[in-house]
N, C-alpha and C positions, 0 to 999 in steps of 0.2 A: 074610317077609324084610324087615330096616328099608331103608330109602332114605335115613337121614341123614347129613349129609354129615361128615366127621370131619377135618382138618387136623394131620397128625404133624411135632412138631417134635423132633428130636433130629440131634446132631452123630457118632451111631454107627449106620452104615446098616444093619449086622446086627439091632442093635433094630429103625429104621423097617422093613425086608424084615419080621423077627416080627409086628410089630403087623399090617401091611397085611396079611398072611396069615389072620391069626384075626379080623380085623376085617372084610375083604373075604368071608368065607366066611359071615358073619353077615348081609353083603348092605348093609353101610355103604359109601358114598360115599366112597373114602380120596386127599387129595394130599397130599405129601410136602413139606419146607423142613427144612434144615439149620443153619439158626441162626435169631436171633431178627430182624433186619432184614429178610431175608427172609420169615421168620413175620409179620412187620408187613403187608409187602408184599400176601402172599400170600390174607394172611385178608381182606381189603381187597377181593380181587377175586374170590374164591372162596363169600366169606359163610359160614363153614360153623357146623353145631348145636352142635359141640363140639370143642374144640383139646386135644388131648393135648400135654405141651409140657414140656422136659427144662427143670431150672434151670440148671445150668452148660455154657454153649456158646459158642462163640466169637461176635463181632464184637460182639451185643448179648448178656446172658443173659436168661432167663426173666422174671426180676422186670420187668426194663424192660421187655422185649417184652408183657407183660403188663398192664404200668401205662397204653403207647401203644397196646393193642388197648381196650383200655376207657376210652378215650377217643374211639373212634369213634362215633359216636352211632347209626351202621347195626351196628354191633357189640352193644348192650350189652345183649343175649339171650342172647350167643352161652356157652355155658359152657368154662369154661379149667380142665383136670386138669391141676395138674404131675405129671413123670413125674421119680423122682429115687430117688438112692443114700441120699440124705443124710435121720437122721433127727431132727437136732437141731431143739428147739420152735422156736426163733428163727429158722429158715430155711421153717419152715411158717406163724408167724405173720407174718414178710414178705410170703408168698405169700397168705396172706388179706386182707392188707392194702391189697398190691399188685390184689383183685381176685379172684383164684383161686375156685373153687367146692370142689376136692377136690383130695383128692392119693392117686397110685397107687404105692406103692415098688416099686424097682427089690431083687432080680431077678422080674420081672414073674411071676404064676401065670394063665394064662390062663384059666380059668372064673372064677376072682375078677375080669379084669379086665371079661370081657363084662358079669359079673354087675353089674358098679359102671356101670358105660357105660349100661346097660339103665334102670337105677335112677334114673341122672341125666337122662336123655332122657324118661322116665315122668315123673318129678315136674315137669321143667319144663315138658312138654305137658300136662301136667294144669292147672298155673298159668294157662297162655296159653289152654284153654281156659273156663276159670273166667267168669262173666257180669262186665259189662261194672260197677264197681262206682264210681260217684263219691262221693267223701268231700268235705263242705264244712262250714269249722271256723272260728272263731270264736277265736282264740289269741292270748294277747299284747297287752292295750292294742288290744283291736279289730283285729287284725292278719289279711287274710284269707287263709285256707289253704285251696287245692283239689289235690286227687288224684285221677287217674284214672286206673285198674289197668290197664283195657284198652289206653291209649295211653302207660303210662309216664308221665305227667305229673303234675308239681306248680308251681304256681301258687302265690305270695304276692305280694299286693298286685299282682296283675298283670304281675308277671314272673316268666318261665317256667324252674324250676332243672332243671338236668340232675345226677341222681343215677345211681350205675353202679346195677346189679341187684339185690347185696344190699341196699347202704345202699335202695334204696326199698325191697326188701321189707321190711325192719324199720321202715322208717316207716310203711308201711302196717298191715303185722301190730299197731303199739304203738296207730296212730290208729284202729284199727277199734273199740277200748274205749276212746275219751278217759277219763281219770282213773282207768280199773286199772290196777292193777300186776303188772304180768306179772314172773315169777322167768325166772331165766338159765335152770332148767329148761326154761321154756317156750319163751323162744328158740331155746335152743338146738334143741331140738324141731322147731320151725316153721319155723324159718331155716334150718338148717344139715342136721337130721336128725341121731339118732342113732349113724350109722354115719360120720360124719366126725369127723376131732380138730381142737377148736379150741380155746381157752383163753381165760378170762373176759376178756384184757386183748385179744383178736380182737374180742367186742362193741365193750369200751371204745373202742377205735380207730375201728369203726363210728358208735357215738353218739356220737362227738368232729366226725367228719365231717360227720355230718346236723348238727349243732348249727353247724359252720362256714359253712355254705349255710343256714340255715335262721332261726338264730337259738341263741342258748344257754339261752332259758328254755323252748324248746320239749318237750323233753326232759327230766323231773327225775330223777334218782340215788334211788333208796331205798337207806339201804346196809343192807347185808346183805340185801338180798331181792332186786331187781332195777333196772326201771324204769316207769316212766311216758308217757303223752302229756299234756301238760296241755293243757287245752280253754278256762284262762281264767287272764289276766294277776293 
């Protein structure tokens, strides 16, 4: 039986009663919030592995609630599935944007949901337990760059940047080979997994970010094939 702890956000208690029912019998940890203020609140003091979490709800919606849970820095393990009707790319690419790890559409099928819950709890205890891996780089006009998997950390020039989950795993994943060039296949791959939908302008928005905190030459564009770490100015 799992012990993880699960945080259900939606504004339709019929949903939350469903989920807590098939998720509780699975042997997951379940607390409930009705919107996303709440959901802020809640994840704050509960910490939990993974937030199932509706995009349109009153007071805050998802996106926000989303944007300000992964800004918590005791947060930014925690994995965020929207749960939603809607299946327009633009309100899925927000949500990758915004943070999100996956998305579950509504009307929910319960073995697909466990199955996805499962998967996502798998892959990231797998990451977290991974050996402890320091990266030290040389980037940039002598610019120094450290990363460290096990603590979350990256370092330049002595100041300490906070990156949410995915942006560092793509930093890490690109800087693990300074100077390959990894294809979107491969990202998408290693990042995201094959059984999520993302679209190439969900990277781009990523590599925009690390380049905002990081620098803009850190990063180079191949076009049409993927991208790069570059390892020297």
């Amino acid at each position: 039986m799992a012990n993880d702890k699960i945080l259900l956000v939606d504004d339709d208690k019929d949903i939350l009663e469903f989920l807590r029912y098939n998720l509780e019998n699975e042997g997951y940890i379940i607390e409930e919030s009705q919107n996303g203020t709440d959901a802020v609140k809640k994840a704050a003091i509960f910490k939990p592995d993974l937030i199932i979490m509706d995009i349109m709800m009153p007071e805050m919606d998802g996106i926000e609630a989303c944007e300000m849970i992964r800004s918590n820095e005791k947060l930014k393990d925690t994995l965020i599935v929207f749960l939603t009707a809607r299946n327009e790319d633009y309100s899925k690419i927000a949500g990758y944007t915004a943070g999100a790890d996956d998305y579950i559409t509504k009307p929910i099928k319960p073995k697909l949901l466990i199955l996805k819950i499962k998967a996502l709890l798998k892959r990231k205890k797998t990451e977290d337990d991974k050996i402890s891996e320091k990266i030290k780089l040389k980037q940039g006009n002598n610019k120094n760059i450290y990363i460290d998997r096990e603590k979350y950390v990256v370092v330049k020039d002595n100041r300490e940047i906070d990156l949410p989950r995915k942006e560092f795993e793509l930093l890490v994943f690109l800087a693990s080979k300074p100077d390959k060039i990894f294809t979107r296949e491969e990202i998408f791959k290693n990042i995201w997994g094959y059984d999520t939908f993302i679209s190439d302008r969900t990277i781009d928005v990523h590599i925009r970010k690390i380049r905002a905190r990081l620098g803009n030459d850190i990063i180079k564009t191949v076009k049409g094939v993927g991208y790069k770490f570059v390892s020297k100015g």
